[in-house]
N, C-alpha and C positions, 0 to 999 in steps of 0.2 A: 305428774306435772306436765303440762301442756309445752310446748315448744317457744311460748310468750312467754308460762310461768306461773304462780300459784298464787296468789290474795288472800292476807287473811288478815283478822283484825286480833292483836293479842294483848293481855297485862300482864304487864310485868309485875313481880312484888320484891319483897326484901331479902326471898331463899336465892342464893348467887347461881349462876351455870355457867358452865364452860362448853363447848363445841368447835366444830367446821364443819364447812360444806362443800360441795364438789360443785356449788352453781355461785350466782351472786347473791348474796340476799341485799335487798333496798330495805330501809328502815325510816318511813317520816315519824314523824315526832307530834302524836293529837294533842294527848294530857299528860301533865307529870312529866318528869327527867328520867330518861334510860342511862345507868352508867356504864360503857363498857368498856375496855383494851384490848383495843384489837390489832395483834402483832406489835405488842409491845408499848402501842400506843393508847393515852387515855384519851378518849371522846364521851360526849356526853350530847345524848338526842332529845332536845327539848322540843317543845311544841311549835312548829313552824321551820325546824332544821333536820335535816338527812342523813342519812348514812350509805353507802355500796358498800358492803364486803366485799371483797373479792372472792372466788374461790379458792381452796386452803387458807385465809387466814382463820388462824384461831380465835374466837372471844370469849369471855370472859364478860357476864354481865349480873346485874342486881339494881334494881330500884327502892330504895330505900321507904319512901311514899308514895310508890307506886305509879307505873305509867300505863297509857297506849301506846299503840303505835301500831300503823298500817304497814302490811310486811308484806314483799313481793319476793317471792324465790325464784328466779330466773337462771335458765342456760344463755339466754341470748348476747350472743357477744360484742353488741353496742353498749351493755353496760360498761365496759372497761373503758369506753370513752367519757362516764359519767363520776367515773370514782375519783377524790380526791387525797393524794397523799398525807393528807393531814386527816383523812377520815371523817369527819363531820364536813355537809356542806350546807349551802341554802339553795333549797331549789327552786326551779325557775318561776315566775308568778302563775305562771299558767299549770303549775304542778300542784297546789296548795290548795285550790280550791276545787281541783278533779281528786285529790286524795281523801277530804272532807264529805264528797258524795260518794264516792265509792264507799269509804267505812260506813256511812248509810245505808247505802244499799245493799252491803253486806250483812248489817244487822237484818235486815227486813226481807233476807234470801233472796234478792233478785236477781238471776241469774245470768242476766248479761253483762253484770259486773265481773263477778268472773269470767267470762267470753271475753270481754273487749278491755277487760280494766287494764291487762299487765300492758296489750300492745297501747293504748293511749297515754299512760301513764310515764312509759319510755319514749312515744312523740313528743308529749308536753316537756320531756326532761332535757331532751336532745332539741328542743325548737324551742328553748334559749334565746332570748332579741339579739343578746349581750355579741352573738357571732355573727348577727348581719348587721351588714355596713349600711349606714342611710342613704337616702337617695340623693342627687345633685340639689343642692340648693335648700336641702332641707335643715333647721337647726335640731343638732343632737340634744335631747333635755335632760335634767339627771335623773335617773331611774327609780319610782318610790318602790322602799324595801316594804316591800306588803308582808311580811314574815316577822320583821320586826314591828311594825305595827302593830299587828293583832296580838303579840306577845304584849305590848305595852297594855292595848285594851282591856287583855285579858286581865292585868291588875286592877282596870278602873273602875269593876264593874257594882262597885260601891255610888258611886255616883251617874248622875244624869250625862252623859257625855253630848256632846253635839259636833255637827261637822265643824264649826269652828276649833276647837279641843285634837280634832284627828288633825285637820289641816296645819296645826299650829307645831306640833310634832315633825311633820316631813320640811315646814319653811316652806307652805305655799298659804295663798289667802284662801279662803272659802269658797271661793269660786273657783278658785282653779283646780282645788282640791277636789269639788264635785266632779266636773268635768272628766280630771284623770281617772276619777274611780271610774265613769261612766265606758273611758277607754279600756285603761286598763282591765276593769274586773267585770263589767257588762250588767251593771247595776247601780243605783244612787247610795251616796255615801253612806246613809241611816241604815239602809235596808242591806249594804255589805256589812256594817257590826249589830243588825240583828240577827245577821246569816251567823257569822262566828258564836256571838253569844248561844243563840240554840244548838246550833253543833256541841259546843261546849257542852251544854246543858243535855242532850241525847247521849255524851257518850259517856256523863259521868253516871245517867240514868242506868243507860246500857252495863256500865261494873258492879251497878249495886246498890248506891248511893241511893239514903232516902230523899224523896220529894223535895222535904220542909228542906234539909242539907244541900240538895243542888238549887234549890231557888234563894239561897244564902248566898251560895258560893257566886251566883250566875247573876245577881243583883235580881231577882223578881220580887215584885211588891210582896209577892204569898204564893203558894204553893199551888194553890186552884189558878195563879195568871200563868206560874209556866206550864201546868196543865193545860189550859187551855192554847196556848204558843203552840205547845207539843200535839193537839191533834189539830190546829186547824194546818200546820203543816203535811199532815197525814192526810188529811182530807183534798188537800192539794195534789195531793201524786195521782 
């Protein structure tokens, strides 16, 4: 393990383990619920929430229907400014959407994900807005939980969604809701829950999951449209 730290992409299933570690481990949350206790404590890492172990605590985990989750084993000791006492946390917007292409890129061996993922991935955690102060004269706005968000998404994907439907979720109108996403996430509304949805849809590919089942699960008309989804993003990189 490198001096930044290790990356990997794991599943969890329903056989339990116990351990510790002598580093931090980070644990975001792709698909599925991770249960663990860790020192005593119950946490539970869903899909858009976090974890820091500290080193020596003990856990204690099992997924019942089985999870992901992108894992960083770290010595570096700015994580202990990321850990939270209650052990689950939500990390910062700018962490959720670089944890989504890293576990990408790690399915598809690219090797600068492991080079550069642990140190970005502890920038994006630690560069938080939530600790700079705004500028003079500026109006502070309320922060959209993009974590809960796409968690909600993630049940809709039974039906047509539209920006108005996202928007209407955080209490902004349509337009402003594009807008933010355009700030925030550096994309237009449509095209950030077509990003989640194929994430989705890649990594439940990536465990196993047949075709005709993730294009169920991930709302695709048929098994040949997320096929298609799936390489013309391929054909992109």
């Amino acid at each position: 393990m490198g001096p930044a730290g290790l990356l990997s992409l794991r599943r969890y299933g329903a056989s339990p383990g116990s351990h510790s570690h002598d580093h931090f481990q980070i644990l975001l949350g792709l698909f599925g619920a991770l249960d663990l206790e860790i020192a005593g404590r119950g946490v539970r890492v869903a899909p858009g929430s976090g974890c820091v172990i500290a080193p020596g605590d003990r856990h204690d985990f099992e997924s019942s229907r089985g999870s992901v989750c992108l894992v960083l084993d770290s010595a570096h000791p700015d994580w202990a400014r990321c850990a939270s006492p209650h052990g689950t946390t939500t990390p910062p917007a700018d962490a959720l959407p670089l944890a989504h292409y890293l576990a990408s890129a790690l399915q598809q061996g690219r090797p600068l994900a492991q080079t550069h993922g642990p140190a970005l991935l502890l920038e994006a955690w630690l560069g938080d807005g939530s600790s700079r102060t705004a500028a003079p004269g500026t109006a502070r706005r309320r922060a959209i939980d993009w974590s809960a968000l796409q968690q909600w998404a993630a049940g809709q994907w039974h039906r047509e969604l539209t920006v108005a439907d996202l928007a209407a979720q955080v209490h902004l109108s349509p337009s402003q809701f594009a807008a933010r996403c355009h700030e925030d996430q550096g994309m237009g509304a449509m095209a950030w829950l077509r990003s989640h949805r194929l994430a989705q849809a890649r990594l439940l590919r990536g465990a196993g999951m047949a075709v005709a089942e993730v294009a169920r699960r991930t709302g695709y008309r048929s098994p040949s449209a997320l096929t298609a989804a799936l390489r013309r993003t391929d054909n992109h990189r």
